[in-house]
C-alpha positions in Angstrom: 137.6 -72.0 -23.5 134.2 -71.3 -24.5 130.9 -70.3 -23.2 127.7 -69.4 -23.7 125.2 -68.4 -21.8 122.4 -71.5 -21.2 119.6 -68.9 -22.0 118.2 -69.0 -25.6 121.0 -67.9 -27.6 121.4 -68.2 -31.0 124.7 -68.1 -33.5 125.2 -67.5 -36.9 127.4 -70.2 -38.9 130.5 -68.2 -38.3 130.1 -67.3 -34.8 133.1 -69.7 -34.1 135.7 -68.2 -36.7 135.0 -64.5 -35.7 134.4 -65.4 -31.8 137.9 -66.3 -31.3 140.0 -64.4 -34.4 140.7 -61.7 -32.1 142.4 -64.4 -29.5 144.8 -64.4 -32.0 146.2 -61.1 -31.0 148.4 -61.7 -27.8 147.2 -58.2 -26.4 143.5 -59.7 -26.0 142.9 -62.2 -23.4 138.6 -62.8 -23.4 136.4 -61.8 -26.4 132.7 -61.0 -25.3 129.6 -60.2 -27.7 126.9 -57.9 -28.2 123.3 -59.0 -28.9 120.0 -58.6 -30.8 117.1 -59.8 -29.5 113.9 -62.1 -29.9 110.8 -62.3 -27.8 108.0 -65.1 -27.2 105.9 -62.5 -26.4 104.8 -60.9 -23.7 105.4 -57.4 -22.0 107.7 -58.3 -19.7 109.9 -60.3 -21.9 109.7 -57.1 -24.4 111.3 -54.5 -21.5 113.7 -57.3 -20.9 115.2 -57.5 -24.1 115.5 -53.9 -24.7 117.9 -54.1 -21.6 121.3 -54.7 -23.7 120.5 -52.4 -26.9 119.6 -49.4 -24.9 121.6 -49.9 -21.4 123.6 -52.4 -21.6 126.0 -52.1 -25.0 126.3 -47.9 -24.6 127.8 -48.9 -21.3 130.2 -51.1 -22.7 131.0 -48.4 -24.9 131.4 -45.6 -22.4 133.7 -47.8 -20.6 136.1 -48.9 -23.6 136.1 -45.0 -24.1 136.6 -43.9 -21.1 138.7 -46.2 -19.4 140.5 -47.8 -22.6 139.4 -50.7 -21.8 136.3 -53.1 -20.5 137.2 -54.7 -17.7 134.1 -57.1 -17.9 132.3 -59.6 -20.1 129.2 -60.2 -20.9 127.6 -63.7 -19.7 126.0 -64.8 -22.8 129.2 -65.3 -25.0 133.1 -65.4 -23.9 135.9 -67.0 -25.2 139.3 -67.4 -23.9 142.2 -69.5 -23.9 143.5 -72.3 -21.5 146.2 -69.8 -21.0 145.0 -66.9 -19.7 142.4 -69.3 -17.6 145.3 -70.5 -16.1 146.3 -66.9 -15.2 143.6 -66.2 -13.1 143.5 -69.4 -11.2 141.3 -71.5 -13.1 136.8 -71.7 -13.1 138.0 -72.8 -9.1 138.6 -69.1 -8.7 135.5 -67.9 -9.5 133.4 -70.7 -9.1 131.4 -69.1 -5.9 130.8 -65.7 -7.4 127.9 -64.2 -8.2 128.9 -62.4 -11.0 131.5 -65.0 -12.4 131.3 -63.6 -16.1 131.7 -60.4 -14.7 134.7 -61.7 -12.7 136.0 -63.9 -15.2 136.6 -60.5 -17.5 138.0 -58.2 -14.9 140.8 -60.4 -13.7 141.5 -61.3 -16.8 141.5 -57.7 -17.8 143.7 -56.7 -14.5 146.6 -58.9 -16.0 147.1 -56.5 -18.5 145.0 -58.0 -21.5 142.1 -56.6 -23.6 138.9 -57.3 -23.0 137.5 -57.5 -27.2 134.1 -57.4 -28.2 132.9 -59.5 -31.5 132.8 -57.8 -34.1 129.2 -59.4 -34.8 126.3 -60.0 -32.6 124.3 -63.5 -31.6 120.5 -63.8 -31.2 119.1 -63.6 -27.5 115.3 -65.5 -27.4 113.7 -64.1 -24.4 110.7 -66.5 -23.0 107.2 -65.3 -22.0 107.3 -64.1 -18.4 106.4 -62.5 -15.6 106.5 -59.2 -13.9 107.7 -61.8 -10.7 110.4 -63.5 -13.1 111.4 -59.9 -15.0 112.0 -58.4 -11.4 114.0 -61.4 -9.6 116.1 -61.4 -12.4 116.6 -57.6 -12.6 117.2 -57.6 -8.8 119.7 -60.7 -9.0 121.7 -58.5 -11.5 121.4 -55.3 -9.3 122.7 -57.2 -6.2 125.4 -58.9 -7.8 126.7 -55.1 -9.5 126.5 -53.7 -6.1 128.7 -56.5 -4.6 131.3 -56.3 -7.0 131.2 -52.5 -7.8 129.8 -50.4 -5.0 131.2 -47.0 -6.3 130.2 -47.6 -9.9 126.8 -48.8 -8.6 126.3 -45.4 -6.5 127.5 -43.9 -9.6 124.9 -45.0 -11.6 122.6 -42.7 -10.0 124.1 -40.0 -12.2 122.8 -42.2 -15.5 119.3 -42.1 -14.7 118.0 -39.3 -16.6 114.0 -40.0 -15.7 114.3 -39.4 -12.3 116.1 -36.4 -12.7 114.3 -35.3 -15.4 111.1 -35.4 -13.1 113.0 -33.4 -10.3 113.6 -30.6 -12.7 110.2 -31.1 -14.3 108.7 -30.3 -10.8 111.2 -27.5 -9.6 110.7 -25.8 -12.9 109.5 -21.9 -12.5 107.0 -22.7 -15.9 105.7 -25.2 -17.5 107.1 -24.4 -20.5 110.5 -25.2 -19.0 109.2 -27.9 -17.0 107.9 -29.4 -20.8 111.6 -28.6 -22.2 113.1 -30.5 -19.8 110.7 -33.4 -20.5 111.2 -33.0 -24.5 115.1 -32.9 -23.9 115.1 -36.4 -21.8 112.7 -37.8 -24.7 114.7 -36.6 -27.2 118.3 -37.4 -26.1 117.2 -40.6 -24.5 115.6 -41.7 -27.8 117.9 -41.0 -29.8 120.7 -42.8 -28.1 118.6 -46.2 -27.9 117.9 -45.8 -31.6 121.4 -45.2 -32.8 123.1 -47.8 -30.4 119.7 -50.4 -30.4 118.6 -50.3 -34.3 121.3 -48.0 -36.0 124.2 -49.6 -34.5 122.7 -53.3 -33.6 120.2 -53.8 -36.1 117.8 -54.8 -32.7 114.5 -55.9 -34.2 112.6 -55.4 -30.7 114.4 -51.9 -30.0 113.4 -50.6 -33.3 109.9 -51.9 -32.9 109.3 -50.8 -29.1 111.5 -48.1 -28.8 108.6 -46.4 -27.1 109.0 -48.5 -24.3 112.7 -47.5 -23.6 111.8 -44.7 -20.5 109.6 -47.4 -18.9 112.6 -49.8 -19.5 114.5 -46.2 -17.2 111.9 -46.4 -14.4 112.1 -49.9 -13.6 115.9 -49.5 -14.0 115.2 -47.1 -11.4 113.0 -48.6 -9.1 115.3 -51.9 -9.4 118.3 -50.0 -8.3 116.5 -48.6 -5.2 115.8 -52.1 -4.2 119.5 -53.4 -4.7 120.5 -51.4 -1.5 117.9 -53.0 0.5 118.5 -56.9 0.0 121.2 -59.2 -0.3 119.2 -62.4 -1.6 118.6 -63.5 -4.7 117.0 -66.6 -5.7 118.3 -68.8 -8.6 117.0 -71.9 -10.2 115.1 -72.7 -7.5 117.8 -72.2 -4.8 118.8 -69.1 -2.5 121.8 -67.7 -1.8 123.0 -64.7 0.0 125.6 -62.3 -1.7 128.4 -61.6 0.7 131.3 -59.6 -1.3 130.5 -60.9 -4.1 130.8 -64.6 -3.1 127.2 -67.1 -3.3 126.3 -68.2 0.0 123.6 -70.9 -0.1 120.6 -70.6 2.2 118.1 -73.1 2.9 115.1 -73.1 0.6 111.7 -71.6 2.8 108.7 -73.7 2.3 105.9 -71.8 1.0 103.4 -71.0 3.6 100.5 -73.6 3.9 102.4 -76.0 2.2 101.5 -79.7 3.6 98.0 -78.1 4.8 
């Protein structure tokens, strides 16, 4: 099984051959990919892209450290077999879930399998958009990690180095210190993005508006505060509530004047 996500993405030739070679090893059960991006312009399409080279991918990384293993995929590629579908229950199991890719990888991953990332990347073409469409979408991802990880989402509050950084900036005795502290989140913060994003990804947008990556924090930020505050999310035109991590449909509201 197959999938990809039905945002822009684009493969190289081989993508097939080295997206399921590591199936081949009956210790791995779903292979998941990394991805550079491209943008059609735009600022909010820019910030959204930077989202997997400089959050996203050092996470995955963290966690295969850490924990030995990812017990997630990413939505945008995955590959399985028949299988270890079969294991889980089938799509039918996830089928109401918000996060299904994230679903589809941890229960695959709780039966005892790996959880393998490509060892290449596919293109991600992010549309013109918004600051409305950037911030449903960020929220819909926010709501649906809270559902399906509440302590690793109140965990991320320790990952969040602006706010924190502006905490100590202010309770600094000097603002020398308070400077140093500012320097050392720049630095470090920087440096990461650049060596996962461009060193490590090759990430054309990363390496060209790297600048942009402690913005990129304080809407991560500001996003995250929200997430405690609402469980709807709106998708494709429809609304559904999130309910332990399960899609509950809502019926749509008709805008206000409409008809007048």
């Amino acid at each position: 099984m197959l999938a990809i996500s039905d945002s822009d993405a684009r493969v190289e030739p081989d993508y097939l051959r080295e997206m399921v070679a590591p199936l081949a090893k009956p210790e791995v059960g779903i292979v998941t990919a990394l991805f550079r991006g491209m943008t059609g312009g735009g600022f909010f399409s820019v910030l959204d892209a930077l989202g997997v080279p400089a959050e996203s991918a050092p996470s995955a990384f963290v966690a295969r450290k850490l924990e030995g293993n990812m017990k997630f995929a990413f939505g945008w590629s995955m590959a399985t077999t028949k299988e270890r579908l079969a294991e889980i229950g089938g799509f039918e199991a996830i089928a109401d879930h918000h996060s299904d890719d994230f679903e589809l990888g941890n229960r695959i991953a709780s039966k005892g399998y790996r959880v393998e990332l490509m060892r290449k990347w596919i293109w991600m073409v992010f549309p013109r958009e918004t600051l409305h469409d950037f911030l449903q979408h960020e929220l819909r991802w926010s709501i649906g990690l809270r559902n399906v990880r509440k302590a690793g989402y109140l965990g991320l509050a320790l990952t969040y180095g602006l706010p924190w950084t502006v905490l100590a900036a202010i309770a600094a005795p000097t603002e020398r210190l308070a400077l140093g502290y500012v320097g050392a989140y720049l630095l470090l913060r920087l440096t990461m993005a650049w060596t996962v994003g461009v060193w490590g990804l090759g990430d054309p947008v990363t390496r060209r508006r790297i600048w942009l990556v402690p913005v990129r924090d304080l809407v991560n930020f500001a996003v995250w505060l929200a997430g405690f505050f609402s469980n709807t999310v709106h998708w494709r035109g429809l609304v559904f509530r999130v309910k332990q991590g399960l899609l509950i449909p809502l019926p749509a509201v008709k805008d206000v004047g409409a008809g007048d």
